[in-house]
N, CA, C and O atoms as CSV, one atom per row, in Angstrom:
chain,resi,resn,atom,element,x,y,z
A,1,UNK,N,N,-10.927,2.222,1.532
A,1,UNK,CA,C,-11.802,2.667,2.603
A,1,UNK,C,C,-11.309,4.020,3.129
A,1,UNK,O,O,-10.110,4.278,3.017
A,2,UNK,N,N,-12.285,5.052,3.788
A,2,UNK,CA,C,-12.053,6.175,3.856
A,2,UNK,C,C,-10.981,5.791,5.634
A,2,UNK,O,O,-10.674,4.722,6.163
A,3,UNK,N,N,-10.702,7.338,6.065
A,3,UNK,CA,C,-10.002,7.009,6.909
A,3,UNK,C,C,-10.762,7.334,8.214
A,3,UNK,O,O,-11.872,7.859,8.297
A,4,UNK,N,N,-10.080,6.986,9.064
A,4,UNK,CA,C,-10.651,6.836,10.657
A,4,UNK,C,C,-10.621,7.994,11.293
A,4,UNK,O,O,-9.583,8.617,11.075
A,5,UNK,N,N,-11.595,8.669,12.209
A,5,UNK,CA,C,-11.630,9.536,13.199
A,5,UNK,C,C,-10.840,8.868,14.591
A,5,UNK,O,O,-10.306,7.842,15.010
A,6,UNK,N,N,-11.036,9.635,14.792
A,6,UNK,CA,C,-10.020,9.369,16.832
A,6,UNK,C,C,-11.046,8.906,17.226
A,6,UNK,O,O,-10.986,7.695,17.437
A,7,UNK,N,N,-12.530,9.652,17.530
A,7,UNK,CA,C,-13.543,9.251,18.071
A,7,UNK,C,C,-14.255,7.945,17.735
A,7,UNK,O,O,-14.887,7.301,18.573
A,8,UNK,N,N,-14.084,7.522,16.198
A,8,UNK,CA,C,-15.058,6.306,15.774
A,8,UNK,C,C,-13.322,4.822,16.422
A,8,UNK,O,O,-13.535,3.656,16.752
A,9,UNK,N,N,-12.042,5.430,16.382
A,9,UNK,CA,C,-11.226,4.470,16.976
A,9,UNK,C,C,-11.426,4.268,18.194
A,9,UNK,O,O,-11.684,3.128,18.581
A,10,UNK,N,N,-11.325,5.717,19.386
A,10,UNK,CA,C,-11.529,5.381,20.531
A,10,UNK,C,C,-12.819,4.274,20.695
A,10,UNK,O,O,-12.653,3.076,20.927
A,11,UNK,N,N,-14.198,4.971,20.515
A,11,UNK,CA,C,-15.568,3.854,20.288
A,11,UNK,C,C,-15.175,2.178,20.495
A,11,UNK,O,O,-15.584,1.427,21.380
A,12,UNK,N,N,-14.305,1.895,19.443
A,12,UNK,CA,C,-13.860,0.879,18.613
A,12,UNK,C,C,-12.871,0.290,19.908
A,12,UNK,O,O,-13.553,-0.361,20.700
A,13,UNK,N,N,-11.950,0.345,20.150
A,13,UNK,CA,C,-11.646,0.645,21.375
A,13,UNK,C,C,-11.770,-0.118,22.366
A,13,UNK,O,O,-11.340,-1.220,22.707
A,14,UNK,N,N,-12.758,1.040,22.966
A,14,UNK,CA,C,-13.402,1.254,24.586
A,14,UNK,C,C,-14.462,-0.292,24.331
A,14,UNK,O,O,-14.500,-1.165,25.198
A,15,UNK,N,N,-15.158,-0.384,23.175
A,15,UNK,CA,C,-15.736,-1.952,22.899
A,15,UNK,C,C,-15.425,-3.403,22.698
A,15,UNK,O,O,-16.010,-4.471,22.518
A,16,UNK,N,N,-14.271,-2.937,22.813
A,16,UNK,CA,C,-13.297,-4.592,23.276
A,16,UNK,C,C,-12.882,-5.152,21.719
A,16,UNK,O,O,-12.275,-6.201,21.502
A,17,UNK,N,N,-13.288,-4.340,20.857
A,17,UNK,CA,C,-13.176,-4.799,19.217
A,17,UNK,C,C,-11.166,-5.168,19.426
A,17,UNK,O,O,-10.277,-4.552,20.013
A,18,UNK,N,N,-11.179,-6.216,18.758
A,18,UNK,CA,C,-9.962,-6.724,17.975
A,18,UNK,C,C,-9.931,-6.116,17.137
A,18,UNK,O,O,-10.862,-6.077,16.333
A,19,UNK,N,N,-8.151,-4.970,16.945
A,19,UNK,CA,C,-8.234,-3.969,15.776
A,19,UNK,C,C,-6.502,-4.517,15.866
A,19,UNK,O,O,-5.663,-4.717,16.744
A,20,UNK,N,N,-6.611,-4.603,14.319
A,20,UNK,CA,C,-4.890,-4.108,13.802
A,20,UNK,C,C,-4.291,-2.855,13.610
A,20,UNK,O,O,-4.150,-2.322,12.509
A,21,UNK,N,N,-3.832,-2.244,15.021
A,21,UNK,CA,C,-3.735,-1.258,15.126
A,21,UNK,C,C,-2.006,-1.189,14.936
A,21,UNK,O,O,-1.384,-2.061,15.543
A,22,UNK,N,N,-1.236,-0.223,14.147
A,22,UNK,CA,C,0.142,0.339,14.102
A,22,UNK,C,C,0.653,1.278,14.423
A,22,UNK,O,O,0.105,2.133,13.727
A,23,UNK,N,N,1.598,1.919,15.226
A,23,UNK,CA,C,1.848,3.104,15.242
A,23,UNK,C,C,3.206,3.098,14.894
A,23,UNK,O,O,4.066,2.385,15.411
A,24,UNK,N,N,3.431,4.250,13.633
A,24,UNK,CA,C,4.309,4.492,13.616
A,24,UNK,C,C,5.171,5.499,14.179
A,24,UNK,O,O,5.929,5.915,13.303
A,25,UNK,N,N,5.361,6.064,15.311
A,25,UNK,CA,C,6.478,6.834,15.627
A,25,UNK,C,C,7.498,6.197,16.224
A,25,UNK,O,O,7.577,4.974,16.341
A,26,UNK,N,N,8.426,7.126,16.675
A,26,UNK,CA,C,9.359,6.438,17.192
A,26,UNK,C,C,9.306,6.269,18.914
A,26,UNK,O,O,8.768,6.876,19.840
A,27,UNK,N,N,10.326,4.901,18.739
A,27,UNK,CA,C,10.061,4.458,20.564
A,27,UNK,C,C,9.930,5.356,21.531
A,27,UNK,O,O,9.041,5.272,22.378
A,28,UNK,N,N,10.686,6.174,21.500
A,28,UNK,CA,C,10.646,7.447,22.596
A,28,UNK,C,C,9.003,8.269,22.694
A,28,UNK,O,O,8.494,8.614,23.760
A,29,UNK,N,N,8.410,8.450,21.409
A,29,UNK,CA,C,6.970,9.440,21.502
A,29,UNK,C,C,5.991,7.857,22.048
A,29,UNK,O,O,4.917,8.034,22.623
A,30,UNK,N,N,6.518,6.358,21.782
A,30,UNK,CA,C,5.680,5.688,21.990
A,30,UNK,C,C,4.984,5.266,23.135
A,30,UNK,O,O,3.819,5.058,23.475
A,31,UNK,N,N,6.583,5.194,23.801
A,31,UNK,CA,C,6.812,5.160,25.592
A,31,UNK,C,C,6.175,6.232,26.311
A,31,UNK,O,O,5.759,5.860,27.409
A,32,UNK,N,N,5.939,7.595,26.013
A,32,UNK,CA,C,5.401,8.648,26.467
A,32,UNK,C,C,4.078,8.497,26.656
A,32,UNK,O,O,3.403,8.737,27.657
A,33,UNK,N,N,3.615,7.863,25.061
A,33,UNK,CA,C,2.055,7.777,25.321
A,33,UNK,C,C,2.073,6.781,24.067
A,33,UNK,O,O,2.787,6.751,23.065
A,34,UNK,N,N,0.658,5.703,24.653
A,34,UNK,CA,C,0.257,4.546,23.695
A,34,UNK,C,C,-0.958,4.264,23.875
A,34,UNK,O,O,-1.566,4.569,24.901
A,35,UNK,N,N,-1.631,3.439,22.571
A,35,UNK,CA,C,-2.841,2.972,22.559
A,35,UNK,C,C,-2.788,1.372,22.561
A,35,UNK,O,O,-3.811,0.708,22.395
A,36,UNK,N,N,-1.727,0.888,22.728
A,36,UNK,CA,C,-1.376,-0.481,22.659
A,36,UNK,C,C,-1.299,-0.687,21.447
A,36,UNK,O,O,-1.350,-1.916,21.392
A,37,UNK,N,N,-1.214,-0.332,20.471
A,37,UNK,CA,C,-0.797,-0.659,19.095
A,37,UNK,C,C,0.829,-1.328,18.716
A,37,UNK,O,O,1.781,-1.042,19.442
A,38,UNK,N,N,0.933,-1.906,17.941
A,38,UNK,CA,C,2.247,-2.289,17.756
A,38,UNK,C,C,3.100,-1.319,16.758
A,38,UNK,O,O,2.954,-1.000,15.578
A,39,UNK,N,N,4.028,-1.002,17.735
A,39,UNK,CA,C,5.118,-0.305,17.070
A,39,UNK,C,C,5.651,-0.452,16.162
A,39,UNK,O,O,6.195,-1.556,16.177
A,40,UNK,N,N,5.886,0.255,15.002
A,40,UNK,CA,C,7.025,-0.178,13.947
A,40,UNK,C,C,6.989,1.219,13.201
A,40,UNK,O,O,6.107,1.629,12.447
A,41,UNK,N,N,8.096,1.818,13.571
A,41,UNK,CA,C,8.553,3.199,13.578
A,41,UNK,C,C,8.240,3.170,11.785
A,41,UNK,O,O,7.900,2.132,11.218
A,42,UNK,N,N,8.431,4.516,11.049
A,42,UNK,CA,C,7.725,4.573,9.345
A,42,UNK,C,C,9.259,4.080,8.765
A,42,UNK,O,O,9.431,3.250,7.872
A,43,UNK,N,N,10.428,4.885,9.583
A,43,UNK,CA,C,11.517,4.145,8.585
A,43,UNK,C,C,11.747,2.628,8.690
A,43,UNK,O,O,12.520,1.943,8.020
A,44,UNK,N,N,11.007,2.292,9.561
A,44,UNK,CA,C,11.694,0.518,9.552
A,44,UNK,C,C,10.791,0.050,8.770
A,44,UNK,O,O,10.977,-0.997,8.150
A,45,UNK,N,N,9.631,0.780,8.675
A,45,UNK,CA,C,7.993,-0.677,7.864
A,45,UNK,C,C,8.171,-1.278,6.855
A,45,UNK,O,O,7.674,-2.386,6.654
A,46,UNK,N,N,9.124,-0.489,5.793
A,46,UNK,CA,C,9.640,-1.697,4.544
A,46,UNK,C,C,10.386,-2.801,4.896
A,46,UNK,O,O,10.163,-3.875,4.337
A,47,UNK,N,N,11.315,-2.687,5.814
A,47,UNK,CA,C,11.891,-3.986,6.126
A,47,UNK,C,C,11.016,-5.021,7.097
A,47,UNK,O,O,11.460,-6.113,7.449
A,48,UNK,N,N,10.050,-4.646,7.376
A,48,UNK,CA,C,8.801,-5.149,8.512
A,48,UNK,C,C,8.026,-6.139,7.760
A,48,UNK,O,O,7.805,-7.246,8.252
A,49,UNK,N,N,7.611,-5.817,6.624
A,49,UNK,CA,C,6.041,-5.696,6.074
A,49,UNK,C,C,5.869,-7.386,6.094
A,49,UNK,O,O,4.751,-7.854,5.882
A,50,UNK,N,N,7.020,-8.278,6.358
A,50,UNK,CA,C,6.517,-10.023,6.185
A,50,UNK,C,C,5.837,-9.972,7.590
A,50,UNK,O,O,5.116,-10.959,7.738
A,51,UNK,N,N,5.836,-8.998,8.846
A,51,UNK,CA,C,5.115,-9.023,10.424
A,51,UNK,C,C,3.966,-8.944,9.536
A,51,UNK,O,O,3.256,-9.942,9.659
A,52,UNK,N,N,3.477,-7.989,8.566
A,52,UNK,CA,C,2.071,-7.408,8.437
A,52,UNK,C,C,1.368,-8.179,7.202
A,52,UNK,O,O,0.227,-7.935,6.809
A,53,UNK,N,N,2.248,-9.161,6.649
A,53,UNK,CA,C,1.756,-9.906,5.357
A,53,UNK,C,C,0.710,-10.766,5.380
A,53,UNK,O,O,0.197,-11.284,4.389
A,54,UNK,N,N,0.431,-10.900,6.377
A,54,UNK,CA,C,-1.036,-12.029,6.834
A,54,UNK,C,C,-1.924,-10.337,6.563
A,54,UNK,O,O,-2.693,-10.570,5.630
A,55,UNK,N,N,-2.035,-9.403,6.826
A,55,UNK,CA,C,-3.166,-8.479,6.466
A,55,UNK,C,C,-3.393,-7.660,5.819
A,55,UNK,O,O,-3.910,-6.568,6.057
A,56,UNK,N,N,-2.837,-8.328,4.456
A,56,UNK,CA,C,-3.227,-7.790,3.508
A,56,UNK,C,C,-4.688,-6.760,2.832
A,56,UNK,O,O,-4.899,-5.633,2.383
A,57,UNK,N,N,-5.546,-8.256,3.190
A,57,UNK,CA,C,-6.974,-8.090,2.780
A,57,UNK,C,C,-7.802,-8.522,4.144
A,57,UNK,O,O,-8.490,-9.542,4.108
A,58,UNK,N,N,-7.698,-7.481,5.719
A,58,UNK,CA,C,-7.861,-6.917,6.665
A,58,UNK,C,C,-7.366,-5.147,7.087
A,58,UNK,O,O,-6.321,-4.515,6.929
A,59,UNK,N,N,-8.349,-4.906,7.518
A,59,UNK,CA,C,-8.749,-3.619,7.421
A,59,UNK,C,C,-7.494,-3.641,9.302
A,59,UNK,O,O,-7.520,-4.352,10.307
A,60,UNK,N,N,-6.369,-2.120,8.731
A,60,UNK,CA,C,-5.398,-2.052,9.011
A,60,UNK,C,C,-5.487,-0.911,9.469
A,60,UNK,O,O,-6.137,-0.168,8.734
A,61,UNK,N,N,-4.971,-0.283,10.706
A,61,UNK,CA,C,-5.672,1.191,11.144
A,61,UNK,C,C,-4.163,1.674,11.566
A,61,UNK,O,O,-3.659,0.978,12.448
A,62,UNK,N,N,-3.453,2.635,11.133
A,62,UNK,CA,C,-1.986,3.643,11.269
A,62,UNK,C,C,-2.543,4.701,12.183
A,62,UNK,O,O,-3.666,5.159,12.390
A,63,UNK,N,N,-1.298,4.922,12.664
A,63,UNK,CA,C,-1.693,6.255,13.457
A,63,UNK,C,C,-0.464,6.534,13.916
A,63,UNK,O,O,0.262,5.658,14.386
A,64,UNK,N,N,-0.075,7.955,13.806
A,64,UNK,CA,C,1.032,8.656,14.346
A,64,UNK,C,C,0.954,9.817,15.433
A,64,UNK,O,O,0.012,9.785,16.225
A,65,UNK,N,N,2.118,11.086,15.532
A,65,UNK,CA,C,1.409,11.547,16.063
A,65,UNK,C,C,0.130,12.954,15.888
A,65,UNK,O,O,-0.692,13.396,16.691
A,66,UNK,N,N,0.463,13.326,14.466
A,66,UNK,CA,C,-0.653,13.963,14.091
A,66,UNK,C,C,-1.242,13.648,12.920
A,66,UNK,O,O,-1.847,14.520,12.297
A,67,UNK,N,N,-1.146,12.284,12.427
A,67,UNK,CA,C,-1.460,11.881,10.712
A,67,UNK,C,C,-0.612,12.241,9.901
A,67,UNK,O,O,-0.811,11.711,8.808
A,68,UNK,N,N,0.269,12.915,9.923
A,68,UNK,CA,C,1.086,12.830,8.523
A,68,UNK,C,C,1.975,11.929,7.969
A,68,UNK,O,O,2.128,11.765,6.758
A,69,UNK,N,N,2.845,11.060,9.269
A,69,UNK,CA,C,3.777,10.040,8.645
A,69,UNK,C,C,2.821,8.665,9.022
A,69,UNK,O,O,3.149,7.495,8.828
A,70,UNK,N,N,1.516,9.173,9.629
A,70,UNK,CA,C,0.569,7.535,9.039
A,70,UNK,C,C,0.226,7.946,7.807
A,70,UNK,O,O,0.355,7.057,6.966
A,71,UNK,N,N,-0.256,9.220,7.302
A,71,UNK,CA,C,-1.020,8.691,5.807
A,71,UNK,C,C,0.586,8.311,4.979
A,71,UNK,O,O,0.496,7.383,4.175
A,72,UNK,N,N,1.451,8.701,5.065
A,72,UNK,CA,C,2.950,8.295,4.191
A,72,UNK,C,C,2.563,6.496,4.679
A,72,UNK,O,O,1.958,5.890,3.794
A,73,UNK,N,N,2.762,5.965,5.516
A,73,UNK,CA,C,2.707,4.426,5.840
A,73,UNK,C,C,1.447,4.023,4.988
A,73,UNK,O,O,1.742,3.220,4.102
A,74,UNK,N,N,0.369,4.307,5.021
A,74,UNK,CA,C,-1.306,4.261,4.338
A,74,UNK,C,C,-0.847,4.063,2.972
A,74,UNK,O,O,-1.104,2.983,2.440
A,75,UNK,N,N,-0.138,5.042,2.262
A,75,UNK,CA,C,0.202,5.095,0.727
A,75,UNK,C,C,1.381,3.705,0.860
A,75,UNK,O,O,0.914,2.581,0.677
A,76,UNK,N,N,2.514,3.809,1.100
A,76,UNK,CA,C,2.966,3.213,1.292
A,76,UNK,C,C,2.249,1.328,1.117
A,76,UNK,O,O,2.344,0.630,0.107
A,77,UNK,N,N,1.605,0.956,2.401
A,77,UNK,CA,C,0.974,-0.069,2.461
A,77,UNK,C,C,0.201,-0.206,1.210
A,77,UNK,O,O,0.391,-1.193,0.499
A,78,UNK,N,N,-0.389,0.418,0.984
A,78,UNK,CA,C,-1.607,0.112,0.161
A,78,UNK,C,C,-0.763,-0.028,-1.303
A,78,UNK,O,O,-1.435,-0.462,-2.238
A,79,UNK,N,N,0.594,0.290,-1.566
A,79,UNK,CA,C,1.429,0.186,-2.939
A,79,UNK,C,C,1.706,-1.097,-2.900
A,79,UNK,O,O,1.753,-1.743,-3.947
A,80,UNK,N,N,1.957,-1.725,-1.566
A,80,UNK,CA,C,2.256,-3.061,-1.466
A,80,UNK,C,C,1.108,-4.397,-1.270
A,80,UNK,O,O,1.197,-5.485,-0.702
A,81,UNK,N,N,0.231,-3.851,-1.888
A,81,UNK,CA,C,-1.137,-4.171,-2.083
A,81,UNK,C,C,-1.881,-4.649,-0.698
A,81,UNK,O,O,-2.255,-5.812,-0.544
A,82,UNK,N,N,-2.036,-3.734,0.186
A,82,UNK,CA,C,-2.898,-3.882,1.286
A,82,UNK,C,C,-4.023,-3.023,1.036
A,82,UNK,O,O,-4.092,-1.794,1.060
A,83,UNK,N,N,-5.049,-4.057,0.746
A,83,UNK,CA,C,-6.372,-3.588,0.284
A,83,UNK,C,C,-7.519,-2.592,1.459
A,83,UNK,O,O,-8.590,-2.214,0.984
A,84,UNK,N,N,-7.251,-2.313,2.641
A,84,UNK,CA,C,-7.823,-1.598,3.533
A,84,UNK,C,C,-7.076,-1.149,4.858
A,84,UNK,O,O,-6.865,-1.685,5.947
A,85,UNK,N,N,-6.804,-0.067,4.347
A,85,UNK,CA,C,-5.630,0.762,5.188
A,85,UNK,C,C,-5.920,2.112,5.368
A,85,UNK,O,O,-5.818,3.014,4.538
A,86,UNK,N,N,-6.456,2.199,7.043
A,86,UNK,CA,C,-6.966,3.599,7.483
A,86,UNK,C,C,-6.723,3.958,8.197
A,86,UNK,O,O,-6.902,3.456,9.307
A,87,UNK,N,N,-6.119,5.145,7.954
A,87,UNK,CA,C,-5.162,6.424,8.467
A,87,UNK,C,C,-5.980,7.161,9.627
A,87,UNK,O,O,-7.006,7.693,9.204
A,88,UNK,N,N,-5.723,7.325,11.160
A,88,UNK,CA,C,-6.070,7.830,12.006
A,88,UNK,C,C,-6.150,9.787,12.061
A,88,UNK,O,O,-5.252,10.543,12.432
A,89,UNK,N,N,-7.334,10.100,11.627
A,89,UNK,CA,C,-7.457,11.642,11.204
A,89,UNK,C,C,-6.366,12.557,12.554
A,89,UNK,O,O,-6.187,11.818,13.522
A,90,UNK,N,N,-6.050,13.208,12.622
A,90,UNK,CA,C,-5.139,14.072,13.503
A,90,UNK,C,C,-4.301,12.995,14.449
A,90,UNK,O,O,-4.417,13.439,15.592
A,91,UNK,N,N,-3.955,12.464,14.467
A,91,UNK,CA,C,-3.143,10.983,15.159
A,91,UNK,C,C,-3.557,10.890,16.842
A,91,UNK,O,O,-4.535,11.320,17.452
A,92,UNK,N,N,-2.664,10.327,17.169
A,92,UNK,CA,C,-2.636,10.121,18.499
A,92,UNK,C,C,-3.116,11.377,19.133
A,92,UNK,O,O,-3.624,11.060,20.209
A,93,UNK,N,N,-3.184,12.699,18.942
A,93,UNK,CA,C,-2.761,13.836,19.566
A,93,UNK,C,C,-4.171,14.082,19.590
A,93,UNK,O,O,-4.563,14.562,20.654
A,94,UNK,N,N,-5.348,13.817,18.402
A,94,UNK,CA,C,-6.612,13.984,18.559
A,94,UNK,C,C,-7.195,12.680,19.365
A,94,UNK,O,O,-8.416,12.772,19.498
A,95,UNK,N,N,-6.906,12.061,19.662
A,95,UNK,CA,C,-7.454,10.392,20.361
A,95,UNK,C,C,-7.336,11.296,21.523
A,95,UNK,O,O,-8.374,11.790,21.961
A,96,UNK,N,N,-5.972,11.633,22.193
A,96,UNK,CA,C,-5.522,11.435,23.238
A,96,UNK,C,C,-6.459,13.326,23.740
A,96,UNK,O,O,-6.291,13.820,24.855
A,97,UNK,N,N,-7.011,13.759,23.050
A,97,UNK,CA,C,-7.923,15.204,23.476
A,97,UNK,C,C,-9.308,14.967,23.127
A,97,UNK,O,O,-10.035,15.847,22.667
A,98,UNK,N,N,-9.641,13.874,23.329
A,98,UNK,CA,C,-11.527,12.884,23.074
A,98,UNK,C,C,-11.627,12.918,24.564
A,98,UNK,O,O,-12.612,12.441,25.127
């Protein structure tokens, strides 16, 4: 599946939708600013991935703080066969300027 805008997440969101949302940065950029997503920084997610093994084949939404170490998590996931895994276009930094 292609990847996510800020705007079609915020939407998603602001509508009360149940989303498996991740962010990977680290605690310090998380504490600053969050979307309520669950944390799990990009270097820890290999040792993580039995938290995320129930969603496999559920559509899985990353986000950092400008997309680059979510699409690395996106590739990542999806090697470990997670069949719908979408990468938040400009990360947090475009959500958080909607």
């Amino acid at each position: 599946m292609a990847d996510i805008t800020a705007a079609e997440l915020k939407s998603r969101i602001e509508s009360g939708e149940q989303l498996n949302l991740i962010d990977v940065r680290e605690p310090n950029e998380y504490e600053a600013s969050n979307i309520n997503a669950k944390l799990i920084p990009l270097a820890t997610l290999p040792n993580r991935l039995e938290e995320l093994e129930g969603l496999k084949n559920e559509e899985v939404i990353i986000h950092c703080k400008s997309g680059r170490r979510s699409a690395n998590a996106q590739q990542f996931l999806q090697a470990q066969g997670f069949t719908n895994v979408r990468n938040v276009i400009g990360g947090i930094d475009a959500y958080l300027s909607l």
